[in-house]
N, CA, C and O of each residue as an XYZ file, in Angstrom:
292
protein
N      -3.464     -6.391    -14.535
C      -3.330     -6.092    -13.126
C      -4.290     -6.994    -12.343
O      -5.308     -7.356    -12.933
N      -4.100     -7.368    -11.176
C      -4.810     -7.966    -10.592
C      -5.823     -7.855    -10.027
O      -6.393     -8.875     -9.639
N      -6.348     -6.651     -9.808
C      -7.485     -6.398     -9.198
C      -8.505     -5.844    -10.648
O      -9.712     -5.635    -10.518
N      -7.766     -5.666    -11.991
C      -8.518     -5.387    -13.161
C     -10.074     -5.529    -12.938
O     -10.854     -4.595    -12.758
N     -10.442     -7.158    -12.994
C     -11.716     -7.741    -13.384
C     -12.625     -7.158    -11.656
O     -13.796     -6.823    -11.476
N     -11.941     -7.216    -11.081
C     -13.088     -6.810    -10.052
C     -13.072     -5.277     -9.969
O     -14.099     -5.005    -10.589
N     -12.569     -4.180     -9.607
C     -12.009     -3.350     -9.317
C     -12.878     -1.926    -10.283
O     -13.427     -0.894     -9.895
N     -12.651     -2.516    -11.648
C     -13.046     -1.755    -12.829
C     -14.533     -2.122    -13.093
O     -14.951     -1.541    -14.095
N     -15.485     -2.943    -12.470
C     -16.674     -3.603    -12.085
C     -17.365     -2.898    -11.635
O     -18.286     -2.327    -12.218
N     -17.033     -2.786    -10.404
C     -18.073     -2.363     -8.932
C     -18.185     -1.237     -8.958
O     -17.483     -0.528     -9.680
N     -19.034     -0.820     -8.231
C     -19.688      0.724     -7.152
C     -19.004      0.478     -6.219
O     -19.359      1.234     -5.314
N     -17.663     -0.584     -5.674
C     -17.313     -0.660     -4.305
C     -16.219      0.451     -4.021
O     -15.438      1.083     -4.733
N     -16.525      0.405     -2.580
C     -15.429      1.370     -2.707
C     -14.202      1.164     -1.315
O     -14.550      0.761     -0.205
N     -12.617      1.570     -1.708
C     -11.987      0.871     -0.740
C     -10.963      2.269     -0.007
O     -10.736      3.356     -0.538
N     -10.497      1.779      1.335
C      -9.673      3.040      1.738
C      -7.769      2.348      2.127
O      -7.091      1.665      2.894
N      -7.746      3.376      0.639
C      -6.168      2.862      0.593
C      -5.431      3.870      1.118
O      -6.062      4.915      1.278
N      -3.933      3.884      1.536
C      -2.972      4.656      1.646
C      -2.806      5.661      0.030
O      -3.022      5.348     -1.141
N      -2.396      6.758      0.584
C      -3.038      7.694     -1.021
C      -1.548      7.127     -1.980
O      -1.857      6.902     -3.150
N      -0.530      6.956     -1.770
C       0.300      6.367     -2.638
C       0.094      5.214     -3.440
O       0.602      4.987     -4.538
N      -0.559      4.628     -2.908
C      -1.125      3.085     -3.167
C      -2.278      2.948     -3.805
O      -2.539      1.915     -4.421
N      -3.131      4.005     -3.732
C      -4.245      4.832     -4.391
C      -4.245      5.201     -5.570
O      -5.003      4.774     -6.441
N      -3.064      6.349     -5.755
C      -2.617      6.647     -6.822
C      -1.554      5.705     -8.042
O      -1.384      5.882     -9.248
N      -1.010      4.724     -7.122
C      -0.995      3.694     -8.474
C      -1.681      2.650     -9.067
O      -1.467      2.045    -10.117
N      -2.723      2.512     -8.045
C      -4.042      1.713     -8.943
C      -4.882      2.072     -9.548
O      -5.497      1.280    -10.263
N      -5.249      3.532     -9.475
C      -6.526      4.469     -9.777
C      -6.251      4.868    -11.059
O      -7.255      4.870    -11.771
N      -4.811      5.350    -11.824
C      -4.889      5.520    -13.075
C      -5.240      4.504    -14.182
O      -5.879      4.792    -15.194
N      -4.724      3.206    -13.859
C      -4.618      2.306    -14.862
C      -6.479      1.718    -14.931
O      -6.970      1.206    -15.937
N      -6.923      1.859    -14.167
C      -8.094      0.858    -13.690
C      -9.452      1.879    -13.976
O     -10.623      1.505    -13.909
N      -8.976      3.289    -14.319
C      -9.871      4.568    -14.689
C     -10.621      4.723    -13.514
O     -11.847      4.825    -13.547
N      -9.735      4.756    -12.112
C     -10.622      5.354    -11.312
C     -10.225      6.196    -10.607
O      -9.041      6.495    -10.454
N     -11.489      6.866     -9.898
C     -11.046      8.471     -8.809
C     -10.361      8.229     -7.696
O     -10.617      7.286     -6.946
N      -9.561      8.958     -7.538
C      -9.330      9.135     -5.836
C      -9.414      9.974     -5.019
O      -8.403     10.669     -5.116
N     -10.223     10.425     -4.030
C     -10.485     11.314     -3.069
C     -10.186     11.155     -1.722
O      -9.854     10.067     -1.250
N     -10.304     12.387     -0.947
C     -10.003     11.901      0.743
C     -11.368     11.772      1.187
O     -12.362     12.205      0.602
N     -11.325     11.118      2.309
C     -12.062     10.201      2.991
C     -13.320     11.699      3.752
O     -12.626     12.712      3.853
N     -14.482     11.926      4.126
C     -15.316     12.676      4.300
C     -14.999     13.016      6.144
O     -15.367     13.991      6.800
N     -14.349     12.036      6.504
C     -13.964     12.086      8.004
C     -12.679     12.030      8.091
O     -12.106     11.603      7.089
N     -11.976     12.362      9.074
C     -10.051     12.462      9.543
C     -10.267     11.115     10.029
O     -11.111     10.805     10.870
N      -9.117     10.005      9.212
C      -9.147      8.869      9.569
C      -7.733      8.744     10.789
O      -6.672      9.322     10.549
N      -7.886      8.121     11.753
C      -6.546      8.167     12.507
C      -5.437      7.360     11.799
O      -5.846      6.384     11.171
N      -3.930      7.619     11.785
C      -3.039      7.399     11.024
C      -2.821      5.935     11.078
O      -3.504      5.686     12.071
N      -2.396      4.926     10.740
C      -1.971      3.885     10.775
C      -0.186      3.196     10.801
O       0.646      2.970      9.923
N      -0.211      3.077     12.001
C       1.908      2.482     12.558
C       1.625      1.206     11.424
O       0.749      0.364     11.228
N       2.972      1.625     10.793
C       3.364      0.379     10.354
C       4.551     -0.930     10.427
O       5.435     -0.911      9.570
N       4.547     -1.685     11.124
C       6.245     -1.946     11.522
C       6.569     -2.864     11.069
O       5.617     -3.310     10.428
N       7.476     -3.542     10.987
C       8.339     -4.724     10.306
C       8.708     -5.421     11.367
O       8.999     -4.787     12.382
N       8.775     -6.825     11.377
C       9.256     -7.503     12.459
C       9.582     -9.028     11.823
O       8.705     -9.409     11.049
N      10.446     -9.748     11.979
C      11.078    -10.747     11.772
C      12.239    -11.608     12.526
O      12.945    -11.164     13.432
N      12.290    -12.654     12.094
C      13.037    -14.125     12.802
C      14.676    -13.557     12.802
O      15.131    -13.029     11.787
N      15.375    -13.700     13.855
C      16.403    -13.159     13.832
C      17.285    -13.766     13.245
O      18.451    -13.401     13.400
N      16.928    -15.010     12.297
C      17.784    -15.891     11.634
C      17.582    -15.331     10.190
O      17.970    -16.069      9.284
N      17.022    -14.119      9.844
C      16.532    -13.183      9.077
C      17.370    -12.151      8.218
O      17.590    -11.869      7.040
N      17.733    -11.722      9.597
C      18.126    -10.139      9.802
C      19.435     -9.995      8.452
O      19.339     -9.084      7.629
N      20.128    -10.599      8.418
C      21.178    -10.510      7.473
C      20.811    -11.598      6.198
O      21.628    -12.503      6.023
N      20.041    -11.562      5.622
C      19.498    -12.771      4.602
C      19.048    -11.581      3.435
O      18.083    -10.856      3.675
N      19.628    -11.476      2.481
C      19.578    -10.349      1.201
C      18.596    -10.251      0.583
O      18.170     -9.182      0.145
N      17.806    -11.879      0.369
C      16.301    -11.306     -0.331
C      15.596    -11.209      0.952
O      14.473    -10.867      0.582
N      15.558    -11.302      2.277
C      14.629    -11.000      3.318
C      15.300     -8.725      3.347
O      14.547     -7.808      3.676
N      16.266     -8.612      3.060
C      16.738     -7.250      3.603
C      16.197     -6.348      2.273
O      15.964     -5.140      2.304
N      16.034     -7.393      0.895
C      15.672     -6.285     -0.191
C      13.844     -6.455     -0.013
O      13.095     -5.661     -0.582
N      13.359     -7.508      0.785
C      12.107     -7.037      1.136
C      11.546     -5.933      2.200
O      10.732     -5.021      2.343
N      12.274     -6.460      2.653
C      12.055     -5.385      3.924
C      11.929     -3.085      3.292
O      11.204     -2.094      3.370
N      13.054     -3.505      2.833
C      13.556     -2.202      2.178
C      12.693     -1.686      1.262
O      12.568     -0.462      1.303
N      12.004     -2.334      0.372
C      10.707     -2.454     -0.748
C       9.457     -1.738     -0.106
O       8.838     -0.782     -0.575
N       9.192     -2.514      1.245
C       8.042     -2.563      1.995
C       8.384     -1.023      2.771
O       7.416     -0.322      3.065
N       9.802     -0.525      3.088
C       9.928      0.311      3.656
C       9.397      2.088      3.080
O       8.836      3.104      3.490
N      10.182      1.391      1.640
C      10.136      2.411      0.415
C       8.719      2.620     -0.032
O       8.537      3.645     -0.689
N       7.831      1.965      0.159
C       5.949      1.902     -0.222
C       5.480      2.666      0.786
O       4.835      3.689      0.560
N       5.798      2.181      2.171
C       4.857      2.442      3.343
C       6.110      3.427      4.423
O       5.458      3.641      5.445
N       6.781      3.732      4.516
C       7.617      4.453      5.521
C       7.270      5.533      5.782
O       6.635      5.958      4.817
N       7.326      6.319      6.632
C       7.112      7.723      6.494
C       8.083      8.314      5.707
O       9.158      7.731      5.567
N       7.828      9.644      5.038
C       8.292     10.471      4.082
C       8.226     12.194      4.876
O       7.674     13.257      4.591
N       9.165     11.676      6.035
C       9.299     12.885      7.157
C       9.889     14.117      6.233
O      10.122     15.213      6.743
């Protein structure tokens, strides 16, 4: 994994989205907790070249990025 050699190292510590949290934290043997303060939420949006919009590996990225980070209303 890519963050292996640093990640599994340090005392550092980082503030991820908890999905994103939870798939780096098992492999890498580390904790995940919530944050000691209410962090305000973070918009996430997508935006692109309109010469884009219908282009299949730009629409299966988009969709990827949607499926990670979208809300889960």
């Amino acid at each position: 994994m890519l963050f292996d050699p640093v990640a599994s190292q340090t005392d550092g510590v980082a503030t991820l989205p908890a999905n994103l949290a939870a798939i780096f934290a098992e492999p890498l043997g580390m904790i995940v907790f919530r944050t000691p303060v209410a962090l305000p939420r973070i918009e996430i949006a997508q935006y692109w070249h309109e010469r884009y919009h219908r282009d299949l590996a730009h629409r299966w990225l988009r969709s990827i990025t949607l499926d990670l980070f979208g809300n889960r209303a």
